[in-house]
C-alpha positions in Angstrom: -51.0 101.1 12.5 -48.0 100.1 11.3 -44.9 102.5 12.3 -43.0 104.3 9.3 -39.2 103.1 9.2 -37.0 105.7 9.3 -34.4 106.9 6.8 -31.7 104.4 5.9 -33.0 101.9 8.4 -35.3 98.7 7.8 -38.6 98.3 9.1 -37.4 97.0 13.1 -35.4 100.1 13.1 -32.3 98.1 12.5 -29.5 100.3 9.9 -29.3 99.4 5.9 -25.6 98.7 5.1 -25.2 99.9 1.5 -22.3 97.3 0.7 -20.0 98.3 -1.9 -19.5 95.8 -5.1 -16.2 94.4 -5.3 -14.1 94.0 -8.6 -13.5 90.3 -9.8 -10.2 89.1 -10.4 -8.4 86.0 -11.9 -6.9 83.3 -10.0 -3.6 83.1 -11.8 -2.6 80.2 -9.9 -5.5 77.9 -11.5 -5.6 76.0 -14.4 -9.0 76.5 -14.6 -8.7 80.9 -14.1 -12.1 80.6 -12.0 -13.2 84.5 -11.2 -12.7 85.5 -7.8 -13.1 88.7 -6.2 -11.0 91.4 -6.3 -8.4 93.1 -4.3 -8.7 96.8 -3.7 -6.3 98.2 -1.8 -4.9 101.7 -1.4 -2.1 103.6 -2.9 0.6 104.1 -1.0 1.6 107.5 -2.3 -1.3 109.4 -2.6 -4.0 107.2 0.0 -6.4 106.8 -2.5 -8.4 103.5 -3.1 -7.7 101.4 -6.0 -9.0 98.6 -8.0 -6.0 95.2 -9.2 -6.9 93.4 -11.5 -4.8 90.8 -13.8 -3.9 92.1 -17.0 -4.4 90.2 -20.4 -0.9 90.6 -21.6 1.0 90.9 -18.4 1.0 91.3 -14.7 -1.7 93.6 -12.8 -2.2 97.1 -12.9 -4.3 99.3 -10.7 -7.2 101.0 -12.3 -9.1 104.1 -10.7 -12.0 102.4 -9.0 -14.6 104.9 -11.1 -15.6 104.4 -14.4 -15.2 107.8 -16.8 -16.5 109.4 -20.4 -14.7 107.8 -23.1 -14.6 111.5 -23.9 -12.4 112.8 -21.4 -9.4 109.9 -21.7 -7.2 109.7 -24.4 -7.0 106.4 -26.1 -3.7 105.5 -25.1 -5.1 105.0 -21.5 -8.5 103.5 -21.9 -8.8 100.4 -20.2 -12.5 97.6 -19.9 -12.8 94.8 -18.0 -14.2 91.3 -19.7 -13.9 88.4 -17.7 -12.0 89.8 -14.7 -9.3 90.6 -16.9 -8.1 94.5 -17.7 -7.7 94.8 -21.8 -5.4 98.0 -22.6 -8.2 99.5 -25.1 -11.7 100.8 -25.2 -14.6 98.1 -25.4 -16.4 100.4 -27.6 -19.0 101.8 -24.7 -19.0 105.4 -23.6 -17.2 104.5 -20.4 -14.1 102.9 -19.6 -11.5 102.8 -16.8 -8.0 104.8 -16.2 -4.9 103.4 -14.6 -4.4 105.1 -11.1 -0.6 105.8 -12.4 -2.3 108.6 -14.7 -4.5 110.6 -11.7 -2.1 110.2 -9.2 -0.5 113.2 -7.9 2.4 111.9 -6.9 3.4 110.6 -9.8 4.0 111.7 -13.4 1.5 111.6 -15.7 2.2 108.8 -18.7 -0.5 109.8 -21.0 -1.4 114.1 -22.6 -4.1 115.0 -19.8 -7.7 116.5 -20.9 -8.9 119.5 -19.1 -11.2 116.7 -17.7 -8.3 114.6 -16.1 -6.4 117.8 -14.9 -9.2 118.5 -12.4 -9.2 115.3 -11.5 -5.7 114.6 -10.3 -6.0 118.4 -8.7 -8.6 116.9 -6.5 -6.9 114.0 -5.5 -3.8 116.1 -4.8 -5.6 118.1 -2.4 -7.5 115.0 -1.0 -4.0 113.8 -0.4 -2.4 117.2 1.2 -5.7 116.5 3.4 -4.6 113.2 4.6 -0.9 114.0 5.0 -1.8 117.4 6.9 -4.5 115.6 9.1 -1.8 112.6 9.7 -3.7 109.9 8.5 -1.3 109.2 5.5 2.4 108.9 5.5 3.6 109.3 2.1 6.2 106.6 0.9 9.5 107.1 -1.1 8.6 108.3 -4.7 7.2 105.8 -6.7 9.6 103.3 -8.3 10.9 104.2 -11.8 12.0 107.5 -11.2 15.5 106.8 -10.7 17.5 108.7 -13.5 19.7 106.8 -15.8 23.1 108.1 -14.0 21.5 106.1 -10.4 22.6 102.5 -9.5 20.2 99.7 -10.5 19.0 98.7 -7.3 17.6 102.6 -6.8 14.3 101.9 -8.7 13.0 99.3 -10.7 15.8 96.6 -10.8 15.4 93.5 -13.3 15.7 90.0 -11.8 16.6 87.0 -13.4 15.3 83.5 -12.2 13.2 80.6 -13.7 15.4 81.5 -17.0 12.8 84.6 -17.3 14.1 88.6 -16.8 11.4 90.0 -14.7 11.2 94.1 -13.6 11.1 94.5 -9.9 7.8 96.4 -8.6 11.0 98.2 -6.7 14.1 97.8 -4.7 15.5 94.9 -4.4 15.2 95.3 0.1 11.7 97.5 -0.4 9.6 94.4 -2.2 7.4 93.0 0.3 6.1 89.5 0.6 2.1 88.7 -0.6 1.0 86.5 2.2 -1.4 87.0 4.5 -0.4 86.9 7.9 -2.8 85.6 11.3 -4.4 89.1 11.7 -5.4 88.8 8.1 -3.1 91.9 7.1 0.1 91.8 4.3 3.1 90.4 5.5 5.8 93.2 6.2 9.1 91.0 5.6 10.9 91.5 2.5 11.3 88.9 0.4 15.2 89.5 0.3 16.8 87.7 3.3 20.1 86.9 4.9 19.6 83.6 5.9 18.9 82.5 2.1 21.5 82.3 -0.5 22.5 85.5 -2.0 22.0 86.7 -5.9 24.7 88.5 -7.9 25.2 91.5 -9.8 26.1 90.5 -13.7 26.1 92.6 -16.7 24.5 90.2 -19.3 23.4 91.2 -22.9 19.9 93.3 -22.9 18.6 91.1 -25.8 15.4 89.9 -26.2 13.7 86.5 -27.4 11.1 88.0 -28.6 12.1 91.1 -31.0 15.0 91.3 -33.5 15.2 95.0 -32.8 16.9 94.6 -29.4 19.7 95.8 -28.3 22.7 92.9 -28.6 25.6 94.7 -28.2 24.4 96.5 -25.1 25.1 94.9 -21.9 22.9 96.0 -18.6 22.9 95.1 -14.8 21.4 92.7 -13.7 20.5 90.4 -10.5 20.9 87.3 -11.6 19.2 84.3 -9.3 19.7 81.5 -11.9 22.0 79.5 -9.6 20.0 79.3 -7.1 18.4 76.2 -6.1 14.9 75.8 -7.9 12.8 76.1 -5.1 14.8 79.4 -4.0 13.6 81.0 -7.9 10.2 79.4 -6.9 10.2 81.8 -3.8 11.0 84.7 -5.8 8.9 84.0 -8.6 5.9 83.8 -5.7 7.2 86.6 -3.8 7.4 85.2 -0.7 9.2 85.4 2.3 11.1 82.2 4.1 8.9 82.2 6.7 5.4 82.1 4.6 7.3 79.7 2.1 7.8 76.9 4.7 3.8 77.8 5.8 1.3 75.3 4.8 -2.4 77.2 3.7 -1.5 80.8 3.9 -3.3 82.8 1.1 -1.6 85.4 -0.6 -3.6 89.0 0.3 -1.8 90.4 -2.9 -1.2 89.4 -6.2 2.7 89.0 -7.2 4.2 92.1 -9.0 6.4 91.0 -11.6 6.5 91.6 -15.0 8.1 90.3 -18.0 10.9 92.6 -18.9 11.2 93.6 -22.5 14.3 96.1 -23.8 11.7 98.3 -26.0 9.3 98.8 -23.6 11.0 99.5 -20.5 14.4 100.8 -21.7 14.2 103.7 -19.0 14.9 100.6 -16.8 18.1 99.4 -18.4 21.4 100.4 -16.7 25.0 100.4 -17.8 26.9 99.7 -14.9 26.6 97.5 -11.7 26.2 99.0 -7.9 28.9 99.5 -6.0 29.1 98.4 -3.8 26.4 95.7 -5.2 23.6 95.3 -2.2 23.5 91.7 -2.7 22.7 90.1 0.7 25.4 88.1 2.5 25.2 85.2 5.2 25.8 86.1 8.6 28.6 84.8 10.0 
């Protein structure tokens, strides 16, 4: 007679591991943009899980890894995935995904909430008290992009200028971290700001774009300008690296690099007026 397995195991008794799928993801460093799998990670403010992915029209975003009733989101913040790539709009389905930005608790919502979504982010905020209370979640700063217009530059979402492009900083200038992977196979903790390398400037250059005639000419905005640096130094930057895992040979990057294109009318909370001062650029030791 043969014995009955038990629940949840296989037939020699040994336990079923349910694995869970894992998004796919672009390899933005390939010609070829072969599929690879994804990066899930969590949030750093609220300690929930979520899905990056590569966006279509500009660096990634992280999605809520659960898909939801086309019903319940509002347009504006309907996302579908074709080809490991995020598309900013419905794919005509019944379902679709939701950037993280718009459930998370500790952050402001960027789109009108359904009644839906509201119970949604409640969870998740008491999920979070949960973690904080519990002490298995330390809460960082409040998210980048929060700094009012009045604050310096450097207090939120900085733009950088290098490789002749105007990127906006994930965040501060000391608080962006470097994307390599270290022996232990965890994300490199030094910041990809360092003494020992040449230091950037402040400048107040023209907020203009290349792309749009309706930009702002005559307005000047602050700036950290990295154009004179030596080309492998923007390189660096561009890769947000550190020196160390820049002068390392074969180490992958356990994050994707998050930088994006800076336009004046779409992220014209970020533009600012006047330089910091003092300006935090870093200096050689002596």
């Amino acid at each position: 007679m043969r014995p009955t397995p038990l629940p949840g195991c296989r037939r020699d008794g040994s336990p079923r591991v349910a694995h869970r799928p894992r998004p796919v993801r672009v390899a933005s460093s390939s010609p070829s943009r072969p599929l690879r799998t994804g990066h899930s990670t969590r949030c750093r403010h609220c300690g929930h899980r979520i899905d990056l992915y590569q966006r279509s029209d500009r660096g990634p975003i992280a999605l809520h890894p659960a898909e939801l009733a086309v019903a319940h989101v509002p347009e504006a913040c309907r996302w579908h995935l074709s080809g490991g790539l995020a598309h900013p709009h419905g794919d005509g389905s019944a379902w679709c995904r939701i950037p993280h930005a718009v459930l998370c608790p500790a952050r402001t919502p960027t789109c009108p909430l359904s009644p839906f979504l509201e119970d949604a982010r409640r969870d998740l905020a008491v999920r979070t008290r949960r973690l904080i209370d519990t002490g298995a979640l330390t809460p960082a700063p409040a998210p980048a992009g929060t700094a009012s217009p009045e604050d310096p530059p450097h207090a939120g979402r900085p733009v950088v200028q290098f490789l002749l492009v105007r990127y906006l900083a994930p965040g501060p200038l000391d608080g962006i971290r470097c994307v390599a992977q270290t022996r232990h196979r965890h994300r490199c903790t030094r910041p990809v700001l360092a003494q020992e390398r040449p230091p950037g400037r402040w400048r107040l250059l023209p907020a203009g774009s290349r792309r749009s005639q309706l930009a702002l000419p005559d307005t000047l905005m602050a700036v950290f300008d990295l154009s004179h640096l030596p080309h492998a130094e923007q390189r660096r930057w561009r890769a947000q690296r550190c020196p160390t895992h820049t002068a390392t040979l074969g180490a992958a990057d356990l994050a994707l690099a998050a930088w994006q294109v800076f336009d004046p009318l779409l992220h014209a909370e970020h533009i600012h007026t006047r330089l910091p001062h003092p300006a935090p650029c870093h200096r050689r030791k002596a």
